[in-house]
C-alpha positions as CSV (number, residue, x, y, z in Angstrom):
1,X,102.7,112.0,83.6
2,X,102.9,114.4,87.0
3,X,99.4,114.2,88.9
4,X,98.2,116.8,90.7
5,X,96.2,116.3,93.7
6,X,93.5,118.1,95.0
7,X,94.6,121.0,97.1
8,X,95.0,120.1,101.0
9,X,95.3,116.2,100.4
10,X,97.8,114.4,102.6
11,X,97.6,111.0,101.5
12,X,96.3,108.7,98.7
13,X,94.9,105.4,99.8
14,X,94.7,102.4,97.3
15,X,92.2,99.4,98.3
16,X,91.6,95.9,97.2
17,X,88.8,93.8,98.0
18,X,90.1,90.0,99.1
19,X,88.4,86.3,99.0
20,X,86.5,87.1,102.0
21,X,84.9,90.4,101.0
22,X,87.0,92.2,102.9
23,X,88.7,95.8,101.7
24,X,92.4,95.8,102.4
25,X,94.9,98.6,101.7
26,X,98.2,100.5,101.3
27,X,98.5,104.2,101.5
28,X,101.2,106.9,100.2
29,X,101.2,110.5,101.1
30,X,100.2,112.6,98.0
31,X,103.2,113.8,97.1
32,X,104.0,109.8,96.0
33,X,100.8,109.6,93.9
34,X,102.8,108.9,90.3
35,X,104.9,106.2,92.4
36,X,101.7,104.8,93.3
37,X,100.4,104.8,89.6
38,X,103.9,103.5,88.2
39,X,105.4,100.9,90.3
40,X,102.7,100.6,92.7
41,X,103.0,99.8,96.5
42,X,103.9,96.2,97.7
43,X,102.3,93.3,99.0
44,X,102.6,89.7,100.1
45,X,101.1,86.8,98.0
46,X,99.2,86.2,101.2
47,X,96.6,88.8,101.0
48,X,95.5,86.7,98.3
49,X,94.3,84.1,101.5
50,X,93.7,86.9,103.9
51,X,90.3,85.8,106.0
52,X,87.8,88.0,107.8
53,X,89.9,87.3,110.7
54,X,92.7,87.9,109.7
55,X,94.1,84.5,109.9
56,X,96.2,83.6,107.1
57,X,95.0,80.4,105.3
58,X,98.2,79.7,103.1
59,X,98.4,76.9,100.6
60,X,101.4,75.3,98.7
61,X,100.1,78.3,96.2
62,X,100.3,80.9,98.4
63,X,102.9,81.8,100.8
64,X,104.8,85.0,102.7
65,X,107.2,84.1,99.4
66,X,107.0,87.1,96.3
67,X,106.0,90.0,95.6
68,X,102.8,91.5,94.4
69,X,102.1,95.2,93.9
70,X,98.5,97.4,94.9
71,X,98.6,100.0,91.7
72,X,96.1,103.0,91.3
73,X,95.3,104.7,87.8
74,X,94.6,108.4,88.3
75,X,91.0,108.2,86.9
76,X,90.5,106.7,89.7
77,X,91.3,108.4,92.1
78,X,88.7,110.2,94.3
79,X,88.3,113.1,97.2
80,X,86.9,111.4,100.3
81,X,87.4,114.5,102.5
82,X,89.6,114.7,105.3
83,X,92.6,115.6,103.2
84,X,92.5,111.7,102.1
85,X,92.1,110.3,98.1
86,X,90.9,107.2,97.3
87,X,91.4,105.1,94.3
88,X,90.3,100.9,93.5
89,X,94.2,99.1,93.0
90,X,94.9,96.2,90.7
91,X,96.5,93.6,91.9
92,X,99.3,93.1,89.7
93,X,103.0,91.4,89.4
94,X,106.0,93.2,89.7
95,X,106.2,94.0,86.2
96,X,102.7,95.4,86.0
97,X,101.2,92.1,84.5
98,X,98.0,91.5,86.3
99,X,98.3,89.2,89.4
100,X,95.8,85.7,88.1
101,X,94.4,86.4,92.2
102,X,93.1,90.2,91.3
103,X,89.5,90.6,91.3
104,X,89.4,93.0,89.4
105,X,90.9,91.5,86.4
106,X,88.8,88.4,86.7
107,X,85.6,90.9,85.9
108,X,87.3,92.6,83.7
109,X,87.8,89.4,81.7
110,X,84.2,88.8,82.2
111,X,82.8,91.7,80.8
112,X,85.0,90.6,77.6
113,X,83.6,87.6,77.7
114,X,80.0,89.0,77.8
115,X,81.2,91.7,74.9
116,X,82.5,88.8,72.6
117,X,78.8,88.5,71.9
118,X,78.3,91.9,71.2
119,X,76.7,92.9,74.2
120,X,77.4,95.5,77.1
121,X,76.4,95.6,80.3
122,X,75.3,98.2,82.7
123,X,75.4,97.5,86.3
124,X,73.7,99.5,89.5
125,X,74.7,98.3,93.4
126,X,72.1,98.7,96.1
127,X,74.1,98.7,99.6
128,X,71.8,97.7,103.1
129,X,74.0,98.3,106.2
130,X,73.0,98.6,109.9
131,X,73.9,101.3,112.0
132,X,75.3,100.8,116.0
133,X,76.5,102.9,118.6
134,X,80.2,103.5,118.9
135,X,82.3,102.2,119.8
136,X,80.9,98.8,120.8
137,X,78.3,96.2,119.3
138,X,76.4,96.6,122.3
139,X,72.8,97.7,120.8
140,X,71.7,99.6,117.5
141,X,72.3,103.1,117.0
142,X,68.5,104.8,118.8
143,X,66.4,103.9,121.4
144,X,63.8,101.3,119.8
145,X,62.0,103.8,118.2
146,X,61.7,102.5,114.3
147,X,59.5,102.0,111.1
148,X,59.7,99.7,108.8
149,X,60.8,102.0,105.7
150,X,59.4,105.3,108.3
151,X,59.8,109.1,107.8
152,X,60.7,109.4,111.1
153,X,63.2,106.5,111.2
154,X,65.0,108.4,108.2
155,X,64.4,112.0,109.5
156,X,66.1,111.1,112.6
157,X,69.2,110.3,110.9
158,X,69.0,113.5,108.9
159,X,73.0,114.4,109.5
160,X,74.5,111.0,109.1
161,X,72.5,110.9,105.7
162,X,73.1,114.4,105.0
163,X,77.2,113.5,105.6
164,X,76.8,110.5,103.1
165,X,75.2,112.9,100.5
166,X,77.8,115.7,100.9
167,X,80.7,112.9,100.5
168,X,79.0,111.3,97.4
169,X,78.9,114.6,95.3
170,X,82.6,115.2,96.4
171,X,83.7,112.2,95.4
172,X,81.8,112.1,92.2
173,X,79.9,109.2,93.5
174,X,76.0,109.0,91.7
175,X,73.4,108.4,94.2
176,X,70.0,107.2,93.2
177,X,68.4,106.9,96.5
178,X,68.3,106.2,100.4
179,X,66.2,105.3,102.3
180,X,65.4,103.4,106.0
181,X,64.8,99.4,105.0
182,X,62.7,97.5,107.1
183,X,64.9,96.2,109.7
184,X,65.8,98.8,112.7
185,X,68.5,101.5,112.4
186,X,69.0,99.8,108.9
187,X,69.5,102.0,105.7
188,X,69.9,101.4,101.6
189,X,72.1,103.2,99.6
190,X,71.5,103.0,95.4
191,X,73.9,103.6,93.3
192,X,73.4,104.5,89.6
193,X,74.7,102.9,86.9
194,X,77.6,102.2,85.1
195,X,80.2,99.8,83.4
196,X,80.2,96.7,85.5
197,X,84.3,97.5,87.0
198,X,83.1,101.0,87.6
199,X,80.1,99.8,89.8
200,X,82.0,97.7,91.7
201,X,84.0,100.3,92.3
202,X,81.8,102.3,93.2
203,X,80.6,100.2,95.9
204,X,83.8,99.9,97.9
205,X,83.9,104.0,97.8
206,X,80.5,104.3,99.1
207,X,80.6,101.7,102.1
208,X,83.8,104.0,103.0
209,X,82.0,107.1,102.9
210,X,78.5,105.6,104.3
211,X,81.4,104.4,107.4
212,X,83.2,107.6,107.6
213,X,79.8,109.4,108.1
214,X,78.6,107.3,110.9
215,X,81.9,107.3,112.4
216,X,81.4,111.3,112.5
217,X,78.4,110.9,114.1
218,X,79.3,108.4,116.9
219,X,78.2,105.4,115.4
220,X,79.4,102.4,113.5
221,X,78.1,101.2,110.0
222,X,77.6,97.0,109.8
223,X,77.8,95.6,106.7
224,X,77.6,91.9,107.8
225,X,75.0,90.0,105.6
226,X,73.0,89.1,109.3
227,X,74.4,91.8,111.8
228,X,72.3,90.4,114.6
229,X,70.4,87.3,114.9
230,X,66.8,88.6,115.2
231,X,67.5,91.7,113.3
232,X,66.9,91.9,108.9
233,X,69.9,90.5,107.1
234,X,71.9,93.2,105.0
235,X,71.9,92.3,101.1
236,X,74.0,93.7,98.4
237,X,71.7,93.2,95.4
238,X,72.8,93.5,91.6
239,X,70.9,95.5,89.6
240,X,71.6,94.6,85.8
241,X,70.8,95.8,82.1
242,X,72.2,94.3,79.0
243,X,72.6,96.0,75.4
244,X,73.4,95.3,72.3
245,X,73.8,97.5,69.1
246,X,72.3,100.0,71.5
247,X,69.3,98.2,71.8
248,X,68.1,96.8,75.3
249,X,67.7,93.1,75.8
250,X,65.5,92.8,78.5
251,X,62.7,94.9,76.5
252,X,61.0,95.4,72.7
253,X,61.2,91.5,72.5
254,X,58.8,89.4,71.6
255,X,59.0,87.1,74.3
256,X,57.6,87.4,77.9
257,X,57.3,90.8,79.5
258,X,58.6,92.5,76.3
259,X,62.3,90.2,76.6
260,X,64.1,89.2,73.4
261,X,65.4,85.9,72.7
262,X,69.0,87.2,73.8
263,X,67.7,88.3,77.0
264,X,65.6,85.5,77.6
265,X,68.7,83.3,77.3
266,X,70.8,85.4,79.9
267,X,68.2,84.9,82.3
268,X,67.9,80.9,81.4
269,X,71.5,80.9,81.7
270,X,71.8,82.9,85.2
271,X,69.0,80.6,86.3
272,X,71.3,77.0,85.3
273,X,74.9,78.6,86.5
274,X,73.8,80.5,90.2
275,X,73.1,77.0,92.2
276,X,77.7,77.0,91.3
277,X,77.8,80.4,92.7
278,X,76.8,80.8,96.0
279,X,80.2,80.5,97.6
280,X,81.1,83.6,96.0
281,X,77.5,85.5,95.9
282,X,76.5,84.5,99.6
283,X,79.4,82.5,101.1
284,X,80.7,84.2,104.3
285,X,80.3,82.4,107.7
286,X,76.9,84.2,108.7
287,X,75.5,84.6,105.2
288,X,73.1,81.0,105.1
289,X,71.3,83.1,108.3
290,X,70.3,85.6,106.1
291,X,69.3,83.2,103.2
292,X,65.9,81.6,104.2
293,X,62.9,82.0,102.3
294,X,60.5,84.6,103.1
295,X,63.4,87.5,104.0
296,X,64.0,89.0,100.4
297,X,66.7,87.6,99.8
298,X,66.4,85.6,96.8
299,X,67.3,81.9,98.1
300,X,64.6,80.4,95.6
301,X,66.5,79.8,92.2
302,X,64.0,80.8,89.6
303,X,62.8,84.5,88.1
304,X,59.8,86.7,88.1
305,X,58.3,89.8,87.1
306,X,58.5,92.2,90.3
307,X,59.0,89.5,92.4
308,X,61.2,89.9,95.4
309,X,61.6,85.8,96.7
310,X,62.5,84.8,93.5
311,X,66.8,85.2,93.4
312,X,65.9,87.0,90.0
313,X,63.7,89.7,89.8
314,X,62.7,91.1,86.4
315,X,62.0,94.5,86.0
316,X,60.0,95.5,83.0
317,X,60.7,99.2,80.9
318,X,57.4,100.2,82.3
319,X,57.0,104.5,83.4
320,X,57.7,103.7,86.7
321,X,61.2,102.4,85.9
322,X,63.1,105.1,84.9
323,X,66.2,103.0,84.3
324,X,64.1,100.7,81.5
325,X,64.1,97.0,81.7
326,X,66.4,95.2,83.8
327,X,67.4,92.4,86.4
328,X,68.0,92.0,89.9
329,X,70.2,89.6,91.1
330,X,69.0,89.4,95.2
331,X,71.5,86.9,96.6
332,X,74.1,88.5,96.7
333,X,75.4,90.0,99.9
334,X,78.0,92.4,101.9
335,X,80.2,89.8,102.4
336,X,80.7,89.3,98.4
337,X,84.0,90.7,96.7
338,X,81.6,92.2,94.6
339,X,84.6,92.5,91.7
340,X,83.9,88.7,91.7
341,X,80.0,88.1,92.4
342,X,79.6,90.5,89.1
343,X,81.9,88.2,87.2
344,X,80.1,85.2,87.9
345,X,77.0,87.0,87.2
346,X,78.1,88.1,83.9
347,X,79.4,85.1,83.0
348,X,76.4,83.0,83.7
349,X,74.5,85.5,81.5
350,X,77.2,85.2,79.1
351,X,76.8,81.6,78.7
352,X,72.9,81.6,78.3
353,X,72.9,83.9,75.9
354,X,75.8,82.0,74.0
355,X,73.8,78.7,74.4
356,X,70.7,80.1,73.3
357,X,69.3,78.9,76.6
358,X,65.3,79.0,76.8
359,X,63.8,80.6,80.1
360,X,62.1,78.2,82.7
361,X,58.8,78.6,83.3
362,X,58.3,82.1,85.2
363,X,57.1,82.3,88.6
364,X,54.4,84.7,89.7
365,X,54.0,83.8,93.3
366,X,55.7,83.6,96.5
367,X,57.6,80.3,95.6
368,X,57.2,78.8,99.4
369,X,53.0,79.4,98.0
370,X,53.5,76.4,95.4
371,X,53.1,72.8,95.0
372,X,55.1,70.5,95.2
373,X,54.6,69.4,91.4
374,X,54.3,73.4,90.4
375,X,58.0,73.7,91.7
376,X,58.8,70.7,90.1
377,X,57.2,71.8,86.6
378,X,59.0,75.7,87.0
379,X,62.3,73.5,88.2
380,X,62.3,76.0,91.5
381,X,64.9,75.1,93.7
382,X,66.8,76.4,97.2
383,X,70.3,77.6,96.6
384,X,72.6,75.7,98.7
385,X,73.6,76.7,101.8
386,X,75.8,73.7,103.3
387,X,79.4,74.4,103.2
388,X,80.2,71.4,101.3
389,X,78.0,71.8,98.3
390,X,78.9,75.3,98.1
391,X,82.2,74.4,97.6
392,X,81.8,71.2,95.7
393,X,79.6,73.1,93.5
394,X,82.2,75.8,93.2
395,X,85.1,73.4,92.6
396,X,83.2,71.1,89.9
397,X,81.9,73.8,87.8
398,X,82.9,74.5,84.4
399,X,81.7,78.2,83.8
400,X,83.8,78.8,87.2
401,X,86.8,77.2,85.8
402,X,86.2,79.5,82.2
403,X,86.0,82.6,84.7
404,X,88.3,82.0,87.3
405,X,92.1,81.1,86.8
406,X,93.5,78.5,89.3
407,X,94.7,80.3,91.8
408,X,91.7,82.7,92.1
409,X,89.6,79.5,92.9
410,X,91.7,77.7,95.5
411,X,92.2,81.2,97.3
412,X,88.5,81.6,97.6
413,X,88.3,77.8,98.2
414,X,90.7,77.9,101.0
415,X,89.9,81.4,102.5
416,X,85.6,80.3,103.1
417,X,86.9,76.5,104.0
418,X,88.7,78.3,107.1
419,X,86.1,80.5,108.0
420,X,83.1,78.1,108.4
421,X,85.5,75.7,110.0
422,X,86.1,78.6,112.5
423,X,82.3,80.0,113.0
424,X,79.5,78.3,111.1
425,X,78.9,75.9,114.3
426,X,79.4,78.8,116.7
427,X,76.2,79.8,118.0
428,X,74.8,82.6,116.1
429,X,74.4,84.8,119.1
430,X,78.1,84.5,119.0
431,X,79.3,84.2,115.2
432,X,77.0,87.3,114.3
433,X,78.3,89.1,116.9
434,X,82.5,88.3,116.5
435,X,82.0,89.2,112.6
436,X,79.5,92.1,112.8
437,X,82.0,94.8,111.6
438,X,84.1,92.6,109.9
439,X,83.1,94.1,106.6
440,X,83.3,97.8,107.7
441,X,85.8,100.0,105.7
């Protein structure tokens, strides 16, 4: 089938999203966009062990040996502006047989997983990034001037956010919100919902077109999970519904907060499997700055009703929620292939659901607020942040081996092994500033 491209595009851009969170691409003027769709563009079997430096961590796996191909379909392809498309790639073999390394295959087999129960999910990305001058690190992106969540702070960006705005509606990408976040010259982007591969999607486009807009106004976007060492840690949180028989589970139950026995189990079974998952939720060399308790972010393994320490927050189908009843998943960071932090998600909901899990015991409070023997009785605990039980957590658990093929695992294994042998024990004056635009498309 010929595509036609939209008038005045030069060139069509495919990306993938490695091990270390970081988008990596091949691009083909327009006039090529069916060879991009067919046969694809190729690629070595070492982008599967690509790092956030670049450095190449090859196993006996993975080598500069093969072939792999990038390929586009044309529903995805999107106007970025500039006289550039863009479009998500699968990862595939040769023969068009997905590559057992894509990420985007391994959620797709998730959300099969999840549907083999009958249930659909519907998935919404909230993006936090920091803005700096161009073309250096060398101080944020004003002069001091900032409030926490300010008019002003957001008024004074009027262009940049105006840009990001214009891009979204060209590109078809559904913006919820913006807003300034609480640390200085750092903004949120939400994104509405969809399908959980179309989300992800959705988040790679807009960090390019939240990049290309600070670019054109003389600054730099950071999407590091902890751009600088005194500044508020960026997070990536997860924003999750579930359905089944067009009926929501998180709502119109009779168990707390309105939650049916289905939904009570996903949580129960998010709750068990995340303490496996932080390698691939919150695993890059600067993300454990970010996870401490009392900074939002989630590090206390346990759930709540609106509350924002606990790593899941429930949102009840109350007026103010236009979206109805849902979950937020708040480890997760910038530095996540989000393809594969959804597939773990879904998965772990998956299984609790499947095991007819029963919900701890809820938490109300600020967790670091309770007892001893109240943390003990709600099983509260800290997701793990050392290297090696991140990664024998990762390597010994079952619902990662059900998710993950082989060589999906060792490449994510490998690819975080190098990088906090490189920079975890680096200052963090000095590790936050080497990777702070590592993750900017």
């Amino acid at each position: 089938m010929t595509t036609s491209p939209p008038i005045g595009s030069r060139l069509v851009v495919g990306s993938y999203v490695d091990m270390a969170g970081v988008a990596r691409a091949k691009a083909m003027p327009t006039s090529r966009l069916d060879t991009f769709v067919t046969a694809g563009a190729g690629v070595s079997p070492s982008w599967l062990v690509f790092c956030v430096d670049d450095h190449l961590a090859f196993t006996p796996s993975m080598s500069v040996v093969g072939d792999l191909r990038l390929r586009i379909t044309t529903d995805g392809v999107r106007d970025i502006g500039n006289g550039m498309l863009w479009a998500p790639a699968d990862l595939t073999h040769q023969d068009g047989a997905p590559s057992p390394g894509c990420p985007r295959h391994a959620l797709r087999r998730a959300v099969s997983r999840l549907g083999a129960s009958g249930v659909t999910a519907r998935v919404g990305h909230e993006l936090e990034f920091t803005l700096f001058r161009a073309p250096a690190a060398a101080g944020n992106a004003d002069d001091g001037r900032w409030a926490a969540y300010g008019l002003e702070s957001i008024l004074r960006q009027e262009k940049f956010v105006a840009d990001v705005l214009v891009a979204a509606e060209r590109a078809g990408l559904p913006v919820d919100q913006v807003h300034a976040e609480y640390g200085p010259n750092q903004f949120e982007l939400s994104l509405g919902p969809a399908d959980p591969v179309t989300a992800a999607d959705r988040t790679v486009l807009a960090r390019t077109l939240v990049c290309a807009a600070a670019r054109a106004n003389g600054m730099i976007a950071s999407f590091s999970p902890q751009p600088t060492v005194d500044g508020a840690g960026n997070g990536a949180h997860l924003h999750l519904s579930l359905w089944r028989d067009g009926s929501p589970l998180f709502s119109g139950g009779p168990g707390p907060h309105g939650l049916t026995d289905a939904g009570a189990g996903a949580i129960a079974g998010l709750i068990s499997d995340l303490p496996d998952f932080p390698l691939v939720l919150t695993g890059s060399a600067v993300s454990h700055l970010r996870m401490r308790p009392d900074n939002w972010a989630g590090v206390h393994c346990c759930w709540g009703l609106e509350n924002r320490e606990a790593a899941v927050r429930l949102c009840a189908d109350t007026a103010g929620n236009p979206a109805g009843a849902h979950i937020e998943v708040k480890p997760v960071d910038p530095a996540a292939n989000p393809y594969l932090a959804s597939a773990a998600v879904l998965g772990a909901l998956s299984a609790g659901i499947t095991r007819g899990l029963p919900p701890p015991p809820e938490v109300a409070v600020n967790p670091v607020d309770l007892t001893p023997q109240d943390r003990a009785t709600a099983g509260v605990t800290l997701l793990s942040t050392d290297p090696p039980v991140m990664l024998d957590r990762f390597a010994g658990s079952q619902l990662a081996r059900d998710l993950f093929p082989a060589l999906l695992r060792e490449a994510v294994h490998r690819v975080r092994s190098h990088e906090w042998e490189r920079y975890r024990d680096l200052p963090a004056e000095q590790s936050t500033s080497l990777l702070r635009f590592a993750w900017t498309n």
